[in-house]
PAVOBA-119985 format. One line per 10 residues: number of its first residue (from 0); their letters; for each residue x, y, z of C-alpha. Coordinates in Angstrom, 2 decimals. Example, Ala and Ser with C-alpha at 12.3 -4.5 7.8 and 13.67 -1.06 7.14 Angstrom:
REM residues 2
0 = AS = 12.30,-4.50,7.80 ~ 13.67,-1.06,7.14 $
***
This chain:
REM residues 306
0 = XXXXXXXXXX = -40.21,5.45,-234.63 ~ -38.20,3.87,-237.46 ~ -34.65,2.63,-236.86 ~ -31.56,3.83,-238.75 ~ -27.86,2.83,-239.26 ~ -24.63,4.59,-237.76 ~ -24.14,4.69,-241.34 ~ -27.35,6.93,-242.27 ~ -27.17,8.84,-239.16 ~ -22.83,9.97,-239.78 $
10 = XXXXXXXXXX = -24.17,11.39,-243.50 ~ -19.87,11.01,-244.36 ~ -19.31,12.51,-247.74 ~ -16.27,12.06,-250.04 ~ -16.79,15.07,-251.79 ~ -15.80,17.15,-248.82 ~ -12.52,15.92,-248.05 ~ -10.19,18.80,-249.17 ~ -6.16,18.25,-250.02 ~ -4.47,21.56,-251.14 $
20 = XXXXXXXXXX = -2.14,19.82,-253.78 ~ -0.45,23.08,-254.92 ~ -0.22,26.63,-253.06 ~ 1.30,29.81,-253.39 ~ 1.88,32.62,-250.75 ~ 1.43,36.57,-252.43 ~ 2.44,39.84,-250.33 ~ 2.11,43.07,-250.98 ~ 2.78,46.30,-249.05 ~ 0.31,46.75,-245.73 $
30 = XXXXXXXXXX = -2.67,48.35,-246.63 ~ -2.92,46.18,-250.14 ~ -6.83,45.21,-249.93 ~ -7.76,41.78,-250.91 ~ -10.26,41.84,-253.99 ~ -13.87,41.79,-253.39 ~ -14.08,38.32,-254.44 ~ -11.06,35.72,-256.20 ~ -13.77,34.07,-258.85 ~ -15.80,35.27,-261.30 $
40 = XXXXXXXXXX = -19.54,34.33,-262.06 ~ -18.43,31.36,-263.62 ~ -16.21,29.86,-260.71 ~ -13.10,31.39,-262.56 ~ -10.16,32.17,-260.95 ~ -9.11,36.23,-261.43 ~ -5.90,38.06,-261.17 ~ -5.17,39.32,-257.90 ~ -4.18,42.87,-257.58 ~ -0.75,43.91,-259.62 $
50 = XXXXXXXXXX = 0.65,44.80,-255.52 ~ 0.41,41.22,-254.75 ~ 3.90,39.18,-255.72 ~ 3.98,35.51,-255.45 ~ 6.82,34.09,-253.13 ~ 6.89,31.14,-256.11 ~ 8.15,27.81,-254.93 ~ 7.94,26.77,-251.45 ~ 9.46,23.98,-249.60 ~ 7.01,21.04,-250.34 $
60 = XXXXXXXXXX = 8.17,19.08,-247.45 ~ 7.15,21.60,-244.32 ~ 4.32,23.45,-246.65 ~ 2.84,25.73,-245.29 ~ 1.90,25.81,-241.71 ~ -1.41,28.22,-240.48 ~ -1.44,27.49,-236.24 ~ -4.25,29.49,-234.04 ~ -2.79,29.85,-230.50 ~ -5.62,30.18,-228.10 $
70 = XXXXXXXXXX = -5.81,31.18,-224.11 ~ -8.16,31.03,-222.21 ~ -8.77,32.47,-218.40 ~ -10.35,29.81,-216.65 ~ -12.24,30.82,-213.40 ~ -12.68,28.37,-210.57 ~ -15.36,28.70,-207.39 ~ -15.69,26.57,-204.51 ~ -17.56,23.39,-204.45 ~ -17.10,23.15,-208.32 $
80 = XXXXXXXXXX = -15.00,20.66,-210.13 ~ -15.28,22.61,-213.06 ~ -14.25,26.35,-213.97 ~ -17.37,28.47,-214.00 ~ -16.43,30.75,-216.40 ~ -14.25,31.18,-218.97 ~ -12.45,33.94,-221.53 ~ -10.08,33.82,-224.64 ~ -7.73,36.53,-223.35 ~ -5.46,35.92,-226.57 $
90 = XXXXXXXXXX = -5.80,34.52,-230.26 ~ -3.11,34.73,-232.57 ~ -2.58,33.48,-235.92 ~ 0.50,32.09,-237.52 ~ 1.71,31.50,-241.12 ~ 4.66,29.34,-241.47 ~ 6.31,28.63,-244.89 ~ 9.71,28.42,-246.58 ~ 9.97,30.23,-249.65 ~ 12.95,28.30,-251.90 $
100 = XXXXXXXXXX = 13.35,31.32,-254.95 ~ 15.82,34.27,-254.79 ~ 14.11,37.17,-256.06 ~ 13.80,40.67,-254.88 ~ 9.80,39.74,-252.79 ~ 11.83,37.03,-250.81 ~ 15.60,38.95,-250.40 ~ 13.17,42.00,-249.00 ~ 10.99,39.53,-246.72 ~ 13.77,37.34,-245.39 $
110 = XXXXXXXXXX = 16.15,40.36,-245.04 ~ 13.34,42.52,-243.52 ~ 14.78,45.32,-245.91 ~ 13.82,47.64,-248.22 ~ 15.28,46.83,-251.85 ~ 13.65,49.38,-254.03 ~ 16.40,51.69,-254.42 ~ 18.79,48.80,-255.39 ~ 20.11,48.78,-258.82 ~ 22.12,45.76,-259.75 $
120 = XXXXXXXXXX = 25.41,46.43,-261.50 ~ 24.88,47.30,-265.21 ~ 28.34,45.49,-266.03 ~ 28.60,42.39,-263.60 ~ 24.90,42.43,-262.35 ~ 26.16,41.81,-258.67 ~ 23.41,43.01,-256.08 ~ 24.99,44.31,-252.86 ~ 22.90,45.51,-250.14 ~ 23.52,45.77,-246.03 $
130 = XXXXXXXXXX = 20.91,44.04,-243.40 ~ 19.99,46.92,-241.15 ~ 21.41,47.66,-237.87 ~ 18.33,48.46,-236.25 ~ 15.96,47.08,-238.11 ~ 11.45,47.65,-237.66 ~ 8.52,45.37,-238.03 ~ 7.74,45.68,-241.57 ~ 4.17,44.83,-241.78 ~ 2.53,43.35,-245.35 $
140 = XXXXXXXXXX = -1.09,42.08,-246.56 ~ -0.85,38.15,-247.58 ~ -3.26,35.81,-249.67 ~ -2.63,32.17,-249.34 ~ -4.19,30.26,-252.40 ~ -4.38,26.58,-252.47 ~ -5.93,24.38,-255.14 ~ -7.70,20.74,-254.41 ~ -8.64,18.71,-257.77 ~ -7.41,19.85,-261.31 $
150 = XXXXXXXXXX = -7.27,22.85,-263.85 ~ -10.54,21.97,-264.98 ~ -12.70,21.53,-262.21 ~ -10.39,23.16,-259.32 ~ -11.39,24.17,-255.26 ~ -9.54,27.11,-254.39 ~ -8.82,27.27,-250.52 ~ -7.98,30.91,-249.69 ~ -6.97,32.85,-246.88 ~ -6.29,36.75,-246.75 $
160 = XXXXXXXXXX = -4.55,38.33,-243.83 ~ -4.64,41.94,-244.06 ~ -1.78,43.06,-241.82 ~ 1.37,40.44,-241.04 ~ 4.64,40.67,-240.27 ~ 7.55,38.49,-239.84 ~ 7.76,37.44,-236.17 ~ 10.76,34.47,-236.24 ~ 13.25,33.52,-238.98 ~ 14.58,30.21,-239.23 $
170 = XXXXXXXXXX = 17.91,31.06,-240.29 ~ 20.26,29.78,-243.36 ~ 22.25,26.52,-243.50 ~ 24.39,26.55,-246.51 ~ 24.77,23.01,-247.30 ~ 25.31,20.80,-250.77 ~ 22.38,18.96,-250.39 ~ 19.62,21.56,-249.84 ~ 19.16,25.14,-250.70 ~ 19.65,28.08,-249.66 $
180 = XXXXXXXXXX = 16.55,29.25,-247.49 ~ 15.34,30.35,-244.42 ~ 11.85,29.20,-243.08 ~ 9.64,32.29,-242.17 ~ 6.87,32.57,-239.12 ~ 4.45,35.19,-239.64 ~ 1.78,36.44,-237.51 ~ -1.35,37.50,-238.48 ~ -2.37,41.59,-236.73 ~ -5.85,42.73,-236.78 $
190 = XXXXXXXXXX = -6.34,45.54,-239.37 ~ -8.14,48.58,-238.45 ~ -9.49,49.07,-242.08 ~ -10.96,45.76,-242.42 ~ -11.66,45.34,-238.99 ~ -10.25,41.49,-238.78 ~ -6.90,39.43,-238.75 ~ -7.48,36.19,-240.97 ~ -10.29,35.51,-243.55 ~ -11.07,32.46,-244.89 $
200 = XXXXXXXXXX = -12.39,31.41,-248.50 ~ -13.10,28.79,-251.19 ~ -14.39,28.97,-254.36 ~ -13.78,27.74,-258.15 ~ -15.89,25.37,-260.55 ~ -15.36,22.14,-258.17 ~ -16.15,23.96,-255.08 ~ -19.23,25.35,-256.89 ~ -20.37,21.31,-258.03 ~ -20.54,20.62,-253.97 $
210 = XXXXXXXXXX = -21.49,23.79,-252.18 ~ -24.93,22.23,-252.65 ~ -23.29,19.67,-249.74 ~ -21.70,21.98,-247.41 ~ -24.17,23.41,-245.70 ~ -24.25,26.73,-247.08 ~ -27.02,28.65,-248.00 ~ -26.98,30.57,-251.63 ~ -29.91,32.78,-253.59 ~ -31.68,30.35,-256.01 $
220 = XXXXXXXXXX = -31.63,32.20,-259.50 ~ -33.41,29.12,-261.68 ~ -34.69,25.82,-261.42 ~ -34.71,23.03,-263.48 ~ -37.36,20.42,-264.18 ~ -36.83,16.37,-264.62 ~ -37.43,15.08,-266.90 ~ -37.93,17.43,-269.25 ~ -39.87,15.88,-271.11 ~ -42.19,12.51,-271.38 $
230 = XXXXXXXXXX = -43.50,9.53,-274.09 ~ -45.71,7.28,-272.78 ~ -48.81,5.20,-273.18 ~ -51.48,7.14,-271.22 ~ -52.28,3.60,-270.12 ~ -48.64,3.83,-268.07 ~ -48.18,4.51,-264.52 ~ -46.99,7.33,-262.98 ~ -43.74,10.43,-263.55 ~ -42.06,11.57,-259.97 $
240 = XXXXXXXXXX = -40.57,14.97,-261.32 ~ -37.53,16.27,-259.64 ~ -36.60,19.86,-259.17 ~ -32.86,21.16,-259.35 ~ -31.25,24.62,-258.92 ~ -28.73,26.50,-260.61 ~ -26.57,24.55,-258.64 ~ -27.51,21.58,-258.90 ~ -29.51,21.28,-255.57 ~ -32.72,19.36,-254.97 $
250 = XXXXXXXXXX = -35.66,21.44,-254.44 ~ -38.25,19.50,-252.20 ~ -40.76,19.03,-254.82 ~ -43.03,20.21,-251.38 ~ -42.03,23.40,-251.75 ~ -43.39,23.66,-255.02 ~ -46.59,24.35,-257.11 ~ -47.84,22.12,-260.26 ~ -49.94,23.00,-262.68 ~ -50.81,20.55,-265.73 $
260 = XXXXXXXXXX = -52.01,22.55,-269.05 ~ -54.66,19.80,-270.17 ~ -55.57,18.21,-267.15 ~ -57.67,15.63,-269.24 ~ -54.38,14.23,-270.83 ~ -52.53,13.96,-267.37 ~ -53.33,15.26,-264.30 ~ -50.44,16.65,-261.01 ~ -50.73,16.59,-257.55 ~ -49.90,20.78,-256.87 $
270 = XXXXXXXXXX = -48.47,19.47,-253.39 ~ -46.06,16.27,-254.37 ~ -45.32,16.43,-258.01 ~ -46.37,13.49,-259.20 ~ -48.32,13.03,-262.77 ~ -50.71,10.70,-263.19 ~ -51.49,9.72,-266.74 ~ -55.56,9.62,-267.95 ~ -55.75,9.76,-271.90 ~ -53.70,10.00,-275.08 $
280 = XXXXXXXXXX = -52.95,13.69,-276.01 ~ -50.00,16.27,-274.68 ~ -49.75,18.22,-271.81 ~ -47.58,20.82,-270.27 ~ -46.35,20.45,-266.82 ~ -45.49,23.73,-264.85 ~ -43.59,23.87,-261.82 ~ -42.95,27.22,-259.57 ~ -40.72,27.45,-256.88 ~ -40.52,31.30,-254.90 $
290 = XXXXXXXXXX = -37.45,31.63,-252.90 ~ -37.11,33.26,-249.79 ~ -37.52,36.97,-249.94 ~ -37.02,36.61,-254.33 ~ -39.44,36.11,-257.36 ~ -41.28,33.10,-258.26 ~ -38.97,30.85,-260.57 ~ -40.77,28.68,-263.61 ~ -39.99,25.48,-265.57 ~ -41.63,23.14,-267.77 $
300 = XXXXXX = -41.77,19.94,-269.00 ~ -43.65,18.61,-272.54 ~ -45.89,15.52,-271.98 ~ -46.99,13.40,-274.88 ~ -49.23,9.89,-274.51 ~ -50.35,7.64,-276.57 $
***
């Protein structure tokens, strides 16, 4: 067997090392479903549903916080060290954040009051409104959107949580150096509709240049074949072609079929892709790939010796 580094063997990628340099909470009124998906075909971020209000600027200092609180029911036998069986009896989700902007969203969330029915005064514009007495759990959906990278090539980091409420307020300190705001926990209920508490997401056009290294699979919709086209003297050596997705993902050339047009200019192993050159003249190299369970996919490259 051949040896191999700690290097080689830990396969540590840059890439994949995500940093959410901006964010922005939304809420909406319970029951507000998430869209069916947050980019387009083209990795583009879309508006969320008109329901959805961002929170705007958050404290940049605390951020915002997600914690999963897990228990667990250990059961112990005799004569093992160890417990012999285990269960999550409880796992609850927590959204911690500090919304900085006064607007009507954060005076109804921080308040835990309903503000529709307030009308500022048409001559002085005060708002006056009472906390209640006996105030309920007011219950919202939530997206979380985070961005790694810039405008032009961003990864979005999403989370939806179909049913929270606030569970713990921090409280106001009115002080000169800081503003006025109150740091909200919120945990995360499991919806009956969609049939979950959290989801989790990530898309744009710079998640969509490294999916290809996350693991994930994806439907293959076209391939690509390198190079695309060759000059040579047929008394040359030999072309390695290489076969690329839609994505940009490497196709073992394996999994492939080769076909050369004029075999007497240039001839192509069907199994490895490789084209060997024999006499001056022009060929046409074609390379299928089928995906799983979808329809054979074509490309070509234009070979011309001399």
């Amino acid at each position: 067997m051949t040896g191999t580094t700690l290097t080689a063997l830990k396969q540590a990628q840059n890439a994949l090392l995500l940093k959410p340099l901006d964010a922005v909470v939304f809420m909406a009124p319970w029951y507000t479903a998430a869209p069916t998906s947050f980019t387009d075909t083209t990795a583009t971020l879309q508006p969320l549903p008109s329901a959805f209000q961002s929170v705007g600027y958050i404290d940049k200092k605390s951020g915002i916080a997600f914690a999963r609180n897990v228990t667990a029911n250990p059961i112990d036998s005799y004569g093992e060290l160890e417990p012999t069986r285990d269960d999550i009896t409880d796992d609850v989700t927590t959204i911690e954040f500090t919304p900085q902007e006064t607007t009507l969203t954060t005076l109804q969330i921080c308040n835990n009051v309903n503000l529709s029915a307030v009308v500022a005064s048409g001559t002085s514009g005060e708002v006056f409104f009472p906390q209640p007495i006996a105030p309920q759990i007011t219950y919202y959906s939530c997206i979380v959107i985070g961005k790694d990278g810039n405008d032009s090539a961003p990864i979005y980091l999403i989370k939806y949580c179909p049913k929270v409420a606030v569970t713990k307020y921090g409280g106001e300190q009115w002080v000169p150096t800081d503003l006025k705001t109150q740091k909200l926990t919120f945990t995360a209920f499991k919806d009956d509709t969609s049939g979950y508490a959290v989801a989790h997401g990530f898309g744009g056009l710079g998640w969509k240049s490294i999916l290809t290294k996350t693991g994930f699979a994806y439907t293959v919709t076209a391939i690509t074949l390198t190079p695309a086209t060759v000059s040579a003297s047929h008394t040359g050596t030999v072309t390695t072609f290489v076969v690329t997705d839609q994505l940009g993902g490497v196709i073992p050339n394996t999994s492939c079929t080769w076909v050369s047009g004029t075999p007497a200019t240039a001839t192509i192993v069907s199994g490895t892709g490789v084209l060997t050159y024999v006499a001056a003249g022009s060929t046409v190299i074609t390379v299928t790939y089928t995906p799983a369970g979808g329809s054979p996919l074509t490309a070509t490259s234009t070979i011309t010796l001399t």
